[in-house]
C-alpha positions in Angstrom: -6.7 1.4 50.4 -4.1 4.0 50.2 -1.5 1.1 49.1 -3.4 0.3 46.5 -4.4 4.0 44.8 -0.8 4.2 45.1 0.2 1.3 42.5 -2.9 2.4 40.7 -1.1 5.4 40.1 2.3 4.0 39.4 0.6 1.5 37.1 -0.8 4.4 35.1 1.6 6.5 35.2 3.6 4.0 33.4 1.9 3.2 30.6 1.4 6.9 30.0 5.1 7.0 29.9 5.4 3.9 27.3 3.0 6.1 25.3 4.4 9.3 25.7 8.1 7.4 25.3 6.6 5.7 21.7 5.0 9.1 20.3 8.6 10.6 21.2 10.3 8.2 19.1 7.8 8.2 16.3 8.0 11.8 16.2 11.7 11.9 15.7 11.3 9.3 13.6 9.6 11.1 11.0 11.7 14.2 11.6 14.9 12.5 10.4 16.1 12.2 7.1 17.4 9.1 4.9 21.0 9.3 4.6 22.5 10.0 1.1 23.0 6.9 0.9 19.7 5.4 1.3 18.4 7.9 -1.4 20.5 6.6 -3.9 18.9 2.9 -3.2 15.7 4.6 -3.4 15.9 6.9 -6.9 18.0 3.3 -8.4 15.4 1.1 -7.4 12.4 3.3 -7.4 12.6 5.9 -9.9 8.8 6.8 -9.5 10.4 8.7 -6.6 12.2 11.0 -8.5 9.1 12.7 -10.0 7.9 12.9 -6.6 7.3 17.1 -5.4 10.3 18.4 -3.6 7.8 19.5 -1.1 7.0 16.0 0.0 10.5 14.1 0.1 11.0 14.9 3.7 7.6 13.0 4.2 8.8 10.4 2.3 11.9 9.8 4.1 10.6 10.1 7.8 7.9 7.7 6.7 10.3 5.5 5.2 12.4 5.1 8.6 9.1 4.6 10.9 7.8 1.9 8.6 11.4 0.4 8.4 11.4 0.2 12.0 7.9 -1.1 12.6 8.2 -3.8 9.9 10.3 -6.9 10.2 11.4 -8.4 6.6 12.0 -12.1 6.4 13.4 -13.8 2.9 11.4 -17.5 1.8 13.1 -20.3 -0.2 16.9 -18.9 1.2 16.0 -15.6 -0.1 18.8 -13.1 1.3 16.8 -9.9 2.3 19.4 -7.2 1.1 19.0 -3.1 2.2 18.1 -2.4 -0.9 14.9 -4.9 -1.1 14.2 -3.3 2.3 14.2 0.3 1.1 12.5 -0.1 -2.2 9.3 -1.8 -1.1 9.1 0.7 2.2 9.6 3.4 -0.5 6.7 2.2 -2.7 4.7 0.7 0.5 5.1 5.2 2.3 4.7 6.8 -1.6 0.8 5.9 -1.2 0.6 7.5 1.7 3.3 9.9 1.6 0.6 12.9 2.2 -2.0 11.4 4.1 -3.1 10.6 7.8 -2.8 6.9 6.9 -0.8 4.5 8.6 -0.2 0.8 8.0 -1.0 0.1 11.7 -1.2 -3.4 12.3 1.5 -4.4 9.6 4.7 -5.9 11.2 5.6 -8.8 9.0 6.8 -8.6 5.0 7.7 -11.8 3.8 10.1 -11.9 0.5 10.0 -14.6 -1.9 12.9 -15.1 -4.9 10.2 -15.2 -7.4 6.2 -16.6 -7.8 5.3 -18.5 -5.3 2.8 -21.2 -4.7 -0.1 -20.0 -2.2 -3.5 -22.1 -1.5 -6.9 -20.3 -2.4 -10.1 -21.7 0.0 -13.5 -20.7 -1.6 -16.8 -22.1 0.0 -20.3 -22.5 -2.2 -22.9 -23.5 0.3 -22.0 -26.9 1.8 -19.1 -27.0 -0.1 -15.0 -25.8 -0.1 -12.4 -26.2 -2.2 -9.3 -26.1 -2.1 -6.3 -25.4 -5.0 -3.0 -24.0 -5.5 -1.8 -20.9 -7.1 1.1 -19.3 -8.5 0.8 -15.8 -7.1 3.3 -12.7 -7.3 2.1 -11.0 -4.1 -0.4 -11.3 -1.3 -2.0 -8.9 1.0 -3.4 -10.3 4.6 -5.8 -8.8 7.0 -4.0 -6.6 8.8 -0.2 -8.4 7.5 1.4 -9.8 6.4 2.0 -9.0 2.9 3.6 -11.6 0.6 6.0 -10.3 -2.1 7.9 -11.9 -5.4 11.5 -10.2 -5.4 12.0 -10.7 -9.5 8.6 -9.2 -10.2 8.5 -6.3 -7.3 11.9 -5.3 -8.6 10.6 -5.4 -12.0 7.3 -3.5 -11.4 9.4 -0.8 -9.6 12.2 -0.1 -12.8 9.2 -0.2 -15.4 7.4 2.9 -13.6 4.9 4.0 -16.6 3.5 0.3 -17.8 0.7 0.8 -14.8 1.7 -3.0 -13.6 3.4 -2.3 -10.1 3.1 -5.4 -7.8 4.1 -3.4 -4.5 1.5 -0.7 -4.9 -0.9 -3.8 -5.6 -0.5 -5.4 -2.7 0.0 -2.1 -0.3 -3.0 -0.5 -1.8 -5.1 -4.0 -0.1 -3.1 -3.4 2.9 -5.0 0.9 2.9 -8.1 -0.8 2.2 -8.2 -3.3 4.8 -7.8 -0.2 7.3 -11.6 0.2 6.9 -12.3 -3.4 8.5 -12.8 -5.5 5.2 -10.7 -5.5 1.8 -13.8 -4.4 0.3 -12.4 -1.4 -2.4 -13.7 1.5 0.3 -10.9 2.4 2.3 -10.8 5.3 5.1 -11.7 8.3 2.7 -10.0 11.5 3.4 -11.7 14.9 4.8 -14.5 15.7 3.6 -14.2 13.0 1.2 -17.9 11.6 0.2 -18.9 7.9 0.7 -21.5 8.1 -1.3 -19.9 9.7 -4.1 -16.9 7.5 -3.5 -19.5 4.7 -3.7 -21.5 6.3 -7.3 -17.8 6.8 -9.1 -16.7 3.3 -8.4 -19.5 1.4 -8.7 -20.1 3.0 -12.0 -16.3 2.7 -13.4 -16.1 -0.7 -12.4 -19.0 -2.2 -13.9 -18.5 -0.5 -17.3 -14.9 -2.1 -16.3 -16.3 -5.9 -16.4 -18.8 -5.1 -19.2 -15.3 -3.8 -21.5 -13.0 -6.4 -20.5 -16.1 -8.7 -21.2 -16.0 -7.7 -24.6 -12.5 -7.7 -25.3 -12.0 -4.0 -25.0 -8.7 -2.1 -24.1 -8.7 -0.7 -20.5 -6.4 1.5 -19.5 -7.1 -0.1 -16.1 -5.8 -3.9 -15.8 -8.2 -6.3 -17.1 -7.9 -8.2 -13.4 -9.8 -5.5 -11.9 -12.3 -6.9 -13.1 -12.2 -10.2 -10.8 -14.0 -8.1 -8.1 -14.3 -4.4 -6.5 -11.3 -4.6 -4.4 -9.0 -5.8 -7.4 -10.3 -2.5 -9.1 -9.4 -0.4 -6.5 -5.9 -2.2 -6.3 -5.3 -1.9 -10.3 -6.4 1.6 -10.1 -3.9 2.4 -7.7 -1.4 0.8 -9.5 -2.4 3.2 -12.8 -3.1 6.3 -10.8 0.7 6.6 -10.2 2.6 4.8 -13.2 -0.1 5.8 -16.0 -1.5 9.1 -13.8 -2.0 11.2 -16.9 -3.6 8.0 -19.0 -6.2 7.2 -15.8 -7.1 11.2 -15.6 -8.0 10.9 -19.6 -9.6 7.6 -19.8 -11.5 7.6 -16.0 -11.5 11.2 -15.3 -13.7 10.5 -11.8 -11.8 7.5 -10.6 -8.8 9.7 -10.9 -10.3 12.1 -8.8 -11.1 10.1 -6.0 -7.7 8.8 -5.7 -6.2 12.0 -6.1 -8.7 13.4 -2.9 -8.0 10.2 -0.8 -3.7 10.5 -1.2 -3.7 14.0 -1.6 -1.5 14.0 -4.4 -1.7 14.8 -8.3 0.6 12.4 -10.0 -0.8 13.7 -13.4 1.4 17.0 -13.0 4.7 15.3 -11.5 7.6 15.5 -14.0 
């Protein structure tokens, strides 16, 4: 008996070391800064960075190295995966969350593509499922991994005010999935309310269909209106490329983001 409360105890005390060794190295981990180098890959690549607060570009950088080493990169098609793809989309991926308590925790794989790729969409109506194949320019799995077109990430990142960002997109699926279903109802933040999360985009998004029904201009894309978690995903993608346009056009959408990141893109420079 005594043997074996004795490897109970080393057992235990084990893992409470791995833990205790992993929070260590998380911890330093965000406490270290990207290297000047690294920075300049980042403002080149990114330069939605560079209106990003002073105040929060020590967050973005220790976020930047723990997702870099959490997350494995792996080019499709003989894509080289180059430091600089690496950095940008971890850039974009830890901006959305770059002042919040959220973490992509069960994301370990990206996988890079040279351009669109072909993908297979299932969809079942009763007794029946179908099957056909699309040209997509990202793609955001349960829990990873997320799917990524180089030409049109790179592009979405250079052109940071058309509100078209392809790495936001994807990422903001991979913040709603946290919740246990891609549903557009992610984790809300503090004293965040579901229920008036639930009124404000239940009430945006169906005047949303009923305008892009009609032919309409939306400031938000026109494919958010394909179902409630493309919304949320197109009005992530607006709330920090067109921050000032969202706040004028969908003053209460805008207002939710801002309380679930934590941030007010509308006054960055």
């Amino acid at each position: 008996m005594l043997i074996f409360f004795a490897l109970l105890l080393i057992v235990a005390g084990f893992f409470l070391y791995r833990h205790w060794s992993k929070s260590q190295a998380r911890h330093q981990l965000l406490a270290t800064p990207l290297t000047d180098h690294q920075r300049a890959i980042i403002d080149l690549q990114v330069p939605l960075v560079r209106r990003l607060p002073t105040d929060l570009r020590a967050n973005l950088d220790g976020k930047v190295n723990l997702f870099l080493d959490q997350v494995s990169f792996y080019g499709c098609d003989g894509l080289d995966v180059t430091e600089e793809m690496q950095l940008a989309i971890a850039a974009q991926a830890c901006l959305l969350i770059v002042n919040s308590d959220l973490w992509y925790d069960h994301l370990t794989t990206i996988l890079i593509y040279p351009s669109a790729f072909k993908s297979r969409q299932r969809r079942q109506d009763g007794y029946v499922v179908s099957e056909k194949e699309i040209v997509r320019t990202g793609e955001s799995w349960d829990r990873g991994p997320v799917i990524l077109s180089w030409s049109h990430s790179a592009q979405g990142a250079l052109d940071d005010r058309d509100g078209q960002n392809v790495v936001l997109h994807e990422f903001a699926h991979q913040i709603d999935d946290l919740s246990g279903g891609t549903n557009g109802v992610p984790i809300l933040s503090n004293g965040q309310s579901f229920a008036e999360w639930e009124r404000v985009f239940l009430t945006a998004y169906d005047a949303h269909v009923r305008a892009v029904e009609t032919g309409q201009h939306t400031v938000i894309d026109p494919y958010g209106a394909v179902g409630h978690e493309e919304f949320f995903a197109v009005s992530v993608e607006v709330f920090f490329e067109q921050p000032r346009q969202l706040k004028k056009a969908v003053p209460e959408v805008y207002g939710q983001l801002s309380k679930l990141f934590r941030l007010d893109p509308s006054t960055w420079e």
